[in-house]
N, C-alpha and C positions, 0 to 999 in steps of 0.2 A: 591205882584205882582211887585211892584216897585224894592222890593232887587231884583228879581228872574232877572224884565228887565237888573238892573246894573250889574249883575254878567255874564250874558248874553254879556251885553257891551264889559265885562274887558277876559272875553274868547274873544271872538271877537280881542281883540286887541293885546292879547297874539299872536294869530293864525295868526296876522297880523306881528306882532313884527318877529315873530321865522321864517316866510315868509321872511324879509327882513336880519335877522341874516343868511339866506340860502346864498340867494344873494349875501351877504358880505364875504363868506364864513368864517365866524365867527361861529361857530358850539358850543364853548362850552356858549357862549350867548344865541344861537337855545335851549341846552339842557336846559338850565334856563329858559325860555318863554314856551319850552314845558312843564317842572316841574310844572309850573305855570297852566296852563291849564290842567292839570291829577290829582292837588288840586281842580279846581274850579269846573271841572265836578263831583267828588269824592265826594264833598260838597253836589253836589246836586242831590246824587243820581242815575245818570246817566251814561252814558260809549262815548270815545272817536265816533268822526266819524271816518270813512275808512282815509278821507283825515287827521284828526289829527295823529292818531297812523301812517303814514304813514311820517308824517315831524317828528312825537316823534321818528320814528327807524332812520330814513336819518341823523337825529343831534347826536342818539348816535355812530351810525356805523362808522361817519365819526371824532367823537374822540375818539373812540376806535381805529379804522383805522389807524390813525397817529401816535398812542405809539404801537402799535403791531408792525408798519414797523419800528421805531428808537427802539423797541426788538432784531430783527432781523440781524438791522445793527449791531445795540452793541455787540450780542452776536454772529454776526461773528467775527467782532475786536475779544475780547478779545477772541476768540481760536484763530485765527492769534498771537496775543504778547504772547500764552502760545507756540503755535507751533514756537515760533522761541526764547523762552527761553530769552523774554520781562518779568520778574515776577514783577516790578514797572508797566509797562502801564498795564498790564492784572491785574493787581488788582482795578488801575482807574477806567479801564474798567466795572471790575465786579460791584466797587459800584457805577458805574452809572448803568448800568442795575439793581441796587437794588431798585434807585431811579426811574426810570421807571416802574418798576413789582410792583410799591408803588401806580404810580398814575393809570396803569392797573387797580389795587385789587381795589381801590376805584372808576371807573366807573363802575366797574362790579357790584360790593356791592349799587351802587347807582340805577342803572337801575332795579337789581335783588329786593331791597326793594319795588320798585315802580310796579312790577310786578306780586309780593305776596302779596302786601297788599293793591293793589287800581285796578290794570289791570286786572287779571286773575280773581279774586273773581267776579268784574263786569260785567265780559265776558258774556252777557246773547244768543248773536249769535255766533252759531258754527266757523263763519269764521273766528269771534274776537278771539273766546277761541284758536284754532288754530296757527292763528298770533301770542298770546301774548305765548302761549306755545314754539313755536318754536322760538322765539324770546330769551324766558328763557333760553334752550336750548344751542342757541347759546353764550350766555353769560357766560355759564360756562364751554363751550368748550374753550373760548378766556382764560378761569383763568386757565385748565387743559393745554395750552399750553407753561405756566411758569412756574408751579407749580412744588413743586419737591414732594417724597414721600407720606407721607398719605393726604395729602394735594390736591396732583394732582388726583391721586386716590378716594377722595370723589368727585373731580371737574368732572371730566369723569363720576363718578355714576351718578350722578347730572343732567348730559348733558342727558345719556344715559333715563333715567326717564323723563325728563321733552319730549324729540323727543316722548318716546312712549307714552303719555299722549295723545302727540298731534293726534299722532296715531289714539289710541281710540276713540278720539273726534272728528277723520275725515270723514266724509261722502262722499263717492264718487260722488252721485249723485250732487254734488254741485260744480265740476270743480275745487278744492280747489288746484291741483297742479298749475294750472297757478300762481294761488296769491302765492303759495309757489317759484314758478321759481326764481321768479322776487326778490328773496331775498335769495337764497338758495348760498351757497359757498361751494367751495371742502373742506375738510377739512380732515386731518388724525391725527389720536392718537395713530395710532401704535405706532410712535418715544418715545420709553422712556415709555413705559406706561405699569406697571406690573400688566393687569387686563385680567381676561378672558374671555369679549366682547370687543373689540375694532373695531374702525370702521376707514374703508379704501377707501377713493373715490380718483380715478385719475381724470386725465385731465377733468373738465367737456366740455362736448359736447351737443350743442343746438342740443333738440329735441331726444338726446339716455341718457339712466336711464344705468349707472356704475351698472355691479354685484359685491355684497356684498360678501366679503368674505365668502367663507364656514361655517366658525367657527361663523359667525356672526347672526347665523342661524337666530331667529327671529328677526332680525335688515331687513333683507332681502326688507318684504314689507315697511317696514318705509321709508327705502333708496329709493326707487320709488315715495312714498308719499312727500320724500325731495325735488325729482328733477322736 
């Protein structure tokens, strides 16, 4: 009773810590206090609240967030110094964008470990299993969108499996789009993507559900389940 109180304590204080790591907007402190807290529940058997998994996805999204957009930049530079026949800057360029798709590949790998082998398995309510699927999901949409060859290619399988899991696990009777709104992003993988499901959403628009590609055939109700 007494470890169970103190373990009790030191979650508490995590949830407090990674609370304040928000504040500070210090995020990759947030992702270490929530690490912490997804061991001590894990420990004991248990599974996050609404409100934990809920500051565990805010601290990864928003380090994820940050090397996706210096992606972005970088890899406009360096087609800028190749389009104007720059081959010194565009190769700077490139190995910094190697060094960023570095620390990309290891938030993804970190978040993905902690979602197969402590989140998902614990998931014993649908809306958790749900969260933490789509969550997976999205985590290897961020790897399929650096990735090159069979690489990107398993990353998009990946994405595409983990979204229809979520699927299957979804019950409508339980309002599960709302919780999904509130975390769902456009996303496309046509660009560059040599698979025959890919998936296409434009602009998104509060309160209208994007039709899915034709070809995307059973992706169709998922996409609505996304939005």
């Amino acid at each position: 009773m007494a470890a169970a109180a103190a373990g009790g304590g030191a979650r508490e204080e995590m949830v407090y810590m990674a609370k304040l790591a928000e504040q500070a907007e210090r995020y990759e402190e947030m992702v270490e206090f929530m690490e912490k807290v997804v061991t001590a529940v894990g420990a004991g058997g248990g599974e996050l609240t609404v409100e934990e998994r809920n500051l565990l996805s805010v601290a990864y999204k928003n380090v994820i967030g940050a090397r996706r957009a210096s992606w972005r930049i970088v890899s406009s530079i360096e087609q800028k110094e190749e389009g104007r026949g720059a081959a010194g800057h565009a190769a700077a360029a490139r190995g910094y964008r190697g060094r960023v798709e570095a620390e990309l590949s290891n938030i993804c790998a970190g978040i993905l470990r902690l979602l197969d082998e402590r989140l998902v398995p614990a998931a014993a309510a649908v809306d958790s299993k749900v969260f933490y699927l789509k969550m997976k999901g999205d985590y290897h949409r961020y790897l399929a969108e650096f990735k090159t060859g069979a690489e990107r290619k398993d990353a998009a399988d990946a994405t595409l499996t983990a979204y229809q899991a979520a699927q299957v696990s979804y019950s409508p009777d339980q309002h599960l789009p709302l919780l999904l709104l509130t975390s769902a992003e456009r996303f496309d993988l046509q660009k560059g993507l040599d698979l025959g499901v890919s998936f296409l959403l434009g602009h998104r628009r509060e309160g209208a559900v994007a039709d899915a590609p034709h070809q995307a055939g059973p992706c169709a109700q998922l996409l609505r389940v996304l939005l």
